[in-house]
PDB file of N, CA, C and O in Angstrom:
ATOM      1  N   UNK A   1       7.047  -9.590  -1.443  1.00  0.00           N
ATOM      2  CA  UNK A   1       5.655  -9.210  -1.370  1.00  0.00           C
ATOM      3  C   UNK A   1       4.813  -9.939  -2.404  1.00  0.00           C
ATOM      4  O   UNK A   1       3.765  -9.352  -2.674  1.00  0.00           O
ATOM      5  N   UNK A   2       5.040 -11.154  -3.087  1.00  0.00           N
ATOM      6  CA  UNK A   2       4.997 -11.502  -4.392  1.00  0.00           C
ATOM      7  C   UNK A   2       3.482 -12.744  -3.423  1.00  0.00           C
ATOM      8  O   UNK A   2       2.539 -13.155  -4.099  1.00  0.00           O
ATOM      9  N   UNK A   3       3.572 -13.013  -2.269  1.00  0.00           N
ATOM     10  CA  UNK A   3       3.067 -13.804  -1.746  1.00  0.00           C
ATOM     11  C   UNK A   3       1.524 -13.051  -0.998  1.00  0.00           C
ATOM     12  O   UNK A   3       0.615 -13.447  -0.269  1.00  0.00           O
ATOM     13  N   UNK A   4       1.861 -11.912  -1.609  1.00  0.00           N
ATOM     14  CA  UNK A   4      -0.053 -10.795  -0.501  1.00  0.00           C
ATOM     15  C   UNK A   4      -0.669 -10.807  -1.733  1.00  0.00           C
ATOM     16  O   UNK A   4      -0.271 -10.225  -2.743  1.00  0.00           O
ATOM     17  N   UNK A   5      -1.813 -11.602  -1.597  1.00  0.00           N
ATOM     18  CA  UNK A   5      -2.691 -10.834  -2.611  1.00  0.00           C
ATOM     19  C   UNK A   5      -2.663  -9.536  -2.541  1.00  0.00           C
ATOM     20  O   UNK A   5      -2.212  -8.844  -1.629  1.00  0.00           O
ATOM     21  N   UNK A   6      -3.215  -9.172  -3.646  1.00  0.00           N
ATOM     22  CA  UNK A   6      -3.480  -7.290  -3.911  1.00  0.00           C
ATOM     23  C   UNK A   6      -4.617  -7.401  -3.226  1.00  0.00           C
ATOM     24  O   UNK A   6      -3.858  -7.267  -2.266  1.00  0.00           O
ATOM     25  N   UNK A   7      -5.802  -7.526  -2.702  1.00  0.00           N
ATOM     26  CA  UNK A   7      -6.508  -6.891  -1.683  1.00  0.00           C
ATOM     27  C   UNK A   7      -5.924  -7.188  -0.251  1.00  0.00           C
ATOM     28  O   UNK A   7      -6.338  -6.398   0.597  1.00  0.00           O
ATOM     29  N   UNK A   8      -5.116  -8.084   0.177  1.00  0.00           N
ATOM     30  CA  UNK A   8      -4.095  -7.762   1.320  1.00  0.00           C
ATOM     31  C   UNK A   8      -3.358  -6.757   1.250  1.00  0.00           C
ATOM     32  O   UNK A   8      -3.186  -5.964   2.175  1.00  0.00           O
ATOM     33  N   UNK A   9      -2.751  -6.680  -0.073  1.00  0.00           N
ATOM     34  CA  UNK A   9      -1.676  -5.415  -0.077  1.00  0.00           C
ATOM     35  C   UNK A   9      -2.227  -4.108   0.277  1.00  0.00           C
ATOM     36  O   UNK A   9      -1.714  -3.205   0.937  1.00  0.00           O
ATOM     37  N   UNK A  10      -3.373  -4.181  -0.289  1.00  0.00           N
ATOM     38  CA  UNK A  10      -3.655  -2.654  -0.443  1.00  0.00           C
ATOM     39  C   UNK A  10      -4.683  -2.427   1.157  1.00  0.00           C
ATOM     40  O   UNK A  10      -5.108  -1.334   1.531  1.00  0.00           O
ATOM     41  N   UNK A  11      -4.948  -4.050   2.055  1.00  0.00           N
ATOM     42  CA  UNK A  11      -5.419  -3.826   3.365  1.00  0.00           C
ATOM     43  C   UNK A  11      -4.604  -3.361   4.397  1.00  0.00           C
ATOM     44  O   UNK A  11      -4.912  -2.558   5.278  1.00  0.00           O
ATOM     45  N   UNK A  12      -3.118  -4.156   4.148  1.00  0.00           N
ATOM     46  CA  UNK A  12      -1.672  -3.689   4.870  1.00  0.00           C
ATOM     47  C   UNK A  12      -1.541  -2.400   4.691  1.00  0.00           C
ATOM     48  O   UNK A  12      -1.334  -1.721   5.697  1.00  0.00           O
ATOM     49  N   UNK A  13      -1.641  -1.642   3.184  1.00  0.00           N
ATOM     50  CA  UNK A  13      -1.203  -0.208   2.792  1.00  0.00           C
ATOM     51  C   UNK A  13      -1.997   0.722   4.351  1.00  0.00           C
ATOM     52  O   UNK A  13      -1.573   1.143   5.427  1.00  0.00           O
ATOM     53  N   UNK A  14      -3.255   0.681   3.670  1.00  0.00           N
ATOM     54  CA  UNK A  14      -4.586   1.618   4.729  1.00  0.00           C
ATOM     55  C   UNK A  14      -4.136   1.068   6.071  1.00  0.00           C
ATOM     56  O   UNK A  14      -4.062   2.086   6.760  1.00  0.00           O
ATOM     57  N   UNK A  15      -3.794   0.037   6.836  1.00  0.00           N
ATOM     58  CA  UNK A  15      -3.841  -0.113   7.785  1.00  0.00           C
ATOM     59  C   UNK A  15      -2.270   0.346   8.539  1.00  0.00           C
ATOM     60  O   UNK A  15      -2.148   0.431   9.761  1.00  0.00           O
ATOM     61  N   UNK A  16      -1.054   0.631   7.488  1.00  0.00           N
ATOM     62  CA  UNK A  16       0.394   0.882   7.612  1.00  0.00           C
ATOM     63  C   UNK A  16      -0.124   2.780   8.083  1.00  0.00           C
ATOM     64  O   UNK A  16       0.243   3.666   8.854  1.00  0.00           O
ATOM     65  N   UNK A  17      -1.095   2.561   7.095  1.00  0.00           N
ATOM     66  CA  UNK A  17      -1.510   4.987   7.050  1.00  0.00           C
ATOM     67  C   UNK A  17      -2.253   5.200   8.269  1.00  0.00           C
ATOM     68  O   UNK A  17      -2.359   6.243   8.914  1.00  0.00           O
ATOM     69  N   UNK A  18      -2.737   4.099   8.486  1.00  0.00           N
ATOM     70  CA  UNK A  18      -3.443   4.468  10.217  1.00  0.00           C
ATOM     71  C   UNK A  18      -2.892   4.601  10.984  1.00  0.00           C
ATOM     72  O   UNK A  18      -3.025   5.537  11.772  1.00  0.00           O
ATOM     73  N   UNK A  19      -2.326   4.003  11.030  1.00  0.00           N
ATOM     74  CA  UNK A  19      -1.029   3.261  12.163  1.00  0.00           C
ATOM     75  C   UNK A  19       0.094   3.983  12.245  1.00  0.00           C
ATOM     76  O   UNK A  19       0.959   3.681  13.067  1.00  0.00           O
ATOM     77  N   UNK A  20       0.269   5.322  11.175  1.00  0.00           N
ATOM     78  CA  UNK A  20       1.569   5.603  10.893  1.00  0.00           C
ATOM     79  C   UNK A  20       2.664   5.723  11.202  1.00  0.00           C
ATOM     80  O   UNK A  20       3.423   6.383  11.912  1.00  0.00           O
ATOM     81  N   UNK A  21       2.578   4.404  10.052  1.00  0.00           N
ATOM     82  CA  UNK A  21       4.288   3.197  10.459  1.00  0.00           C
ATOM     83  C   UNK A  21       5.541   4.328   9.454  1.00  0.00           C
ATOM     84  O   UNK A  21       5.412   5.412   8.883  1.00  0.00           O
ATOM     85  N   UNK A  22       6.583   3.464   9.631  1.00  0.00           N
ATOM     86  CA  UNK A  22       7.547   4.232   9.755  1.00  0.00           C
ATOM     87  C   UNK A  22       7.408   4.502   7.801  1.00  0.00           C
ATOM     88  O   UNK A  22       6.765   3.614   7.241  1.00  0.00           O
ATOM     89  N   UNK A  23       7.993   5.686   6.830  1.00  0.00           N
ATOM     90  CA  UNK A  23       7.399   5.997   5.691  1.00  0.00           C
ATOM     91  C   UNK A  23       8.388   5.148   4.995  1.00  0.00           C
ATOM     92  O   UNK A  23       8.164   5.116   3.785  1.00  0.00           O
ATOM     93  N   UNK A  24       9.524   4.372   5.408  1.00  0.00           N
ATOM     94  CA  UNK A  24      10.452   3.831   4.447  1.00  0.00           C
ATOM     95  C   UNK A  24       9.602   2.593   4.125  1.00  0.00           C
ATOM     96  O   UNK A  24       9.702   2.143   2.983  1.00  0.00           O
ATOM     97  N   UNK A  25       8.617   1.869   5.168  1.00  0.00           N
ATOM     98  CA  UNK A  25       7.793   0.730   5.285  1.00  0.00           C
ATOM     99  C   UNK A  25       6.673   1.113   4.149  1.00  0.00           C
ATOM    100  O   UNK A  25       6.263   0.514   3.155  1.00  0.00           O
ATOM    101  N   UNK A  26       6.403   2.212   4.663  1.00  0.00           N
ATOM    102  CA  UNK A  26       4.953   2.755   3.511  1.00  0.00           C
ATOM    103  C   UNK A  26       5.852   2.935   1.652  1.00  0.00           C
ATOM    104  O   UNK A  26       5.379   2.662   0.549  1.00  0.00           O
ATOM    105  N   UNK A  27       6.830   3.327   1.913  1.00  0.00           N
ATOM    106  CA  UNK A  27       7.203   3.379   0.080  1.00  0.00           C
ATOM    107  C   UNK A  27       6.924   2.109  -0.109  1.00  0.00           C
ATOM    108  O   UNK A  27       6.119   1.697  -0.944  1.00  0.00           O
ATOM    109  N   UNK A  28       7.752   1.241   0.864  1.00  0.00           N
ATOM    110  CA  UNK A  28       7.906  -0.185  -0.078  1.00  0.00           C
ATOM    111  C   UNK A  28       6.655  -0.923  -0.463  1.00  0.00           C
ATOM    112  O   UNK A  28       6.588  -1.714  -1.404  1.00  0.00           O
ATOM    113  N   UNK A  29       5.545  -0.559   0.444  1.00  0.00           N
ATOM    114  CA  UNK A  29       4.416  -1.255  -0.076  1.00  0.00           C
ATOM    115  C   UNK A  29       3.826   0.198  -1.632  1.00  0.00           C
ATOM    116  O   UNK A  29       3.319   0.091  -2.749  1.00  0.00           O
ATOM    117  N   UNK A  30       4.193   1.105  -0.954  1.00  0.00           N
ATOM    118  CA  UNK A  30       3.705   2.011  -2.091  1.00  0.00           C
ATOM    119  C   UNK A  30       4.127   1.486  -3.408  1.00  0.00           C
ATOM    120  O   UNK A  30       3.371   1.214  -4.341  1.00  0.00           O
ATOM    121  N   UNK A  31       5.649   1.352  -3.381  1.00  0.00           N
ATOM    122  CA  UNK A  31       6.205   0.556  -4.796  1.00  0.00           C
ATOM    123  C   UNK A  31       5.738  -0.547  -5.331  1.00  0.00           C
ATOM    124  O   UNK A  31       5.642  -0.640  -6.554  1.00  0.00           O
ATOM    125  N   UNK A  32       5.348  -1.631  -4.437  1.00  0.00           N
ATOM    126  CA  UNK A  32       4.080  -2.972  -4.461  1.00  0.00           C
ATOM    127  C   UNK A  32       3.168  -2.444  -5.965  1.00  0.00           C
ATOM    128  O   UNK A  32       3.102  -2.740  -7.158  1.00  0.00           O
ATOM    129  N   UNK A  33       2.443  -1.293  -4.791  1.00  0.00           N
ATOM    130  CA  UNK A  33       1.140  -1.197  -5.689  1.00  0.00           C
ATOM    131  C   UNK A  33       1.426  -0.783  -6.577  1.00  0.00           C
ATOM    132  O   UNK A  33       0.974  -1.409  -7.536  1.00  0.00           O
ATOM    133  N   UNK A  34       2.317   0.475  -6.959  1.00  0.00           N
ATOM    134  CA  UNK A  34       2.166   1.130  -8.198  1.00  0.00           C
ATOM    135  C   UNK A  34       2.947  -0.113  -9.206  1.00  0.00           C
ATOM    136  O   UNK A  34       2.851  -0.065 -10.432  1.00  0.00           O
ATOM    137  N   UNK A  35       3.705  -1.186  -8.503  1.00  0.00           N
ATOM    138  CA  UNK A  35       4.569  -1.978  -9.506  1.00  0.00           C
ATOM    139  C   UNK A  35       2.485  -3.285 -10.165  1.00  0.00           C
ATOM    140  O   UNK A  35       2.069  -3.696 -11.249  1.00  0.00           O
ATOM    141  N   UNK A  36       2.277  -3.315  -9.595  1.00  0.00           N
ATOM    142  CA  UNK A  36       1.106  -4.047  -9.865  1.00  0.00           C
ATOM    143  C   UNK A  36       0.078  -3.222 -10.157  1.00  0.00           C
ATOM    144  O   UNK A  36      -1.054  -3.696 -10.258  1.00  0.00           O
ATOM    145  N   UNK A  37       0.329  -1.747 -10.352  1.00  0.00           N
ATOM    146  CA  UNK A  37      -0.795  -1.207 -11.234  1.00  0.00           C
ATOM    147  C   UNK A  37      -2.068  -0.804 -10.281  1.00  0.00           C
ATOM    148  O   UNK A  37      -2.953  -0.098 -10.766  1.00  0.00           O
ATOM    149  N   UNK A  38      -2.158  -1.259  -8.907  1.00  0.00           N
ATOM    150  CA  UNK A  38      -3.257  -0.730  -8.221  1.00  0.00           C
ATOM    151  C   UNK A  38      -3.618   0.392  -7.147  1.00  0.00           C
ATOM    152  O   UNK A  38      -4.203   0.423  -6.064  1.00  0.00           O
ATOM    153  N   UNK A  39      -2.777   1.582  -8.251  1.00  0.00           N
ATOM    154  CA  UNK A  39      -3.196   3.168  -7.248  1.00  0.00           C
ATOM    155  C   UNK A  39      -4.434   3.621  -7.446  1.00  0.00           C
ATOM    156  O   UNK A  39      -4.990   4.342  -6.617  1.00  0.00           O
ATOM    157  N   UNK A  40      -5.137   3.148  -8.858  1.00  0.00           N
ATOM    158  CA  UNK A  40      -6.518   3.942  -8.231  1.00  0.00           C
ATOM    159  C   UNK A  40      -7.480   2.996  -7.489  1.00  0.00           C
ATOM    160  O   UNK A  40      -8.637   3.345  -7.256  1.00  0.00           O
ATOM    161  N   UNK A  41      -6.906   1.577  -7.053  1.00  0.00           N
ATOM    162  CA  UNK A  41      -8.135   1.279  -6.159  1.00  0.00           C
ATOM    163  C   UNK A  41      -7.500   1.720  -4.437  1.00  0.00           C
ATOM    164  O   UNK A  41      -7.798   0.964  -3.513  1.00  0.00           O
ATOM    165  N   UNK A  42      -6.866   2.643  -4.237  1.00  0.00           N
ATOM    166  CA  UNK A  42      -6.465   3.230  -2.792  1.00  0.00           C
ATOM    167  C   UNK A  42      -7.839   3.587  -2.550  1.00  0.00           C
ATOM    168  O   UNK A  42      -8.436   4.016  -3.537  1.00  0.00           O
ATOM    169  N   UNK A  43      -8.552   3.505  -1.359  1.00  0.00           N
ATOM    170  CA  UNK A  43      -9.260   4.290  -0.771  1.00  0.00           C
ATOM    171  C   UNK A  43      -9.186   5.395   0.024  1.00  0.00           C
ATOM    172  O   UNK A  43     -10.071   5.676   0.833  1.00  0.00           O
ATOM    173  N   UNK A  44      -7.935   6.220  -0.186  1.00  0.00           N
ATOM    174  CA  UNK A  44      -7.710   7.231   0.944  1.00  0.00           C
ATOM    175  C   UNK A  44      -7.022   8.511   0.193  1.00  0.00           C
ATOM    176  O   UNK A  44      -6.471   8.457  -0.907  1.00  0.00           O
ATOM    177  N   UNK A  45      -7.131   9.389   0.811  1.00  0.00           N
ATOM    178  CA  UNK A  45      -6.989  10.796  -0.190  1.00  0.00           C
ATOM    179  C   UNK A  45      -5.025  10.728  -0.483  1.00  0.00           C
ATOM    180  O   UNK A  45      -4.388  11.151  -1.447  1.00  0.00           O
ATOM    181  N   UNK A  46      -4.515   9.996   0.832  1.00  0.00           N
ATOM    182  CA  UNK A  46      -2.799   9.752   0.727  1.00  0.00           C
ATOM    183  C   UNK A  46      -3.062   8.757  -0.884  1.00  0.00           C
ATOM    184  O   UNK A  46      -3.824   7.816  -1.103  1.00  0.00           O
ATOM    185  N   UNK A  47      -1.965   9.543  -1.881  1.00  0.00           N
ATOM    186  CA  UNK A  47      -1.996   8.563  -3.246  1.00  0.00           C
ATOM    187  C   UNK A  47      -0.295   7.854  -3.251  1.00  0.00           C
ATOM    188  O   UNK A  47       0.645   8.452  -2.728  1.00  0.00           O
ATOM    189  N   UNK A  48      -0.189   6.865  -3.754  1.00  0.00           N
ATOM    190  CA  UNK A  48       1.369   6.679  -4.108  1.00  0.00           C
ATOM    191  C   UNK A  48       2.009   7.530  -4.909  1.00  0.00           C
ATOM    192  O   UNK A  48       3.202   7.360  -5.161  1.00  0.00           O
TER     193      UNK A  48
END
């Protein structure tokens, strides 16, 4: 994941919670963000 920018990452995240993809898919990007520090720019009440 070293290759998504962080505003991709966190466009994939919101668009993985719409879509709701399978949750082993959603940790791993969840782990993404919190490993790069960007849970409070989530826009959605779901937090990592």
């Amino acid at each position: 994941m070293d290759y998504l920018s962080d505003e991709l990452l966190l466009e994939s995240y919101q668009k993985a919670l719409e879509l709701n993809l399978n949750s082993d898919f959603l940790s791993l990007i969840e782990e993404e963000i919190d490993r790069r520090n960007l849970t409070s720019q989530i826009k959605c009440s779901h937090h990592v």
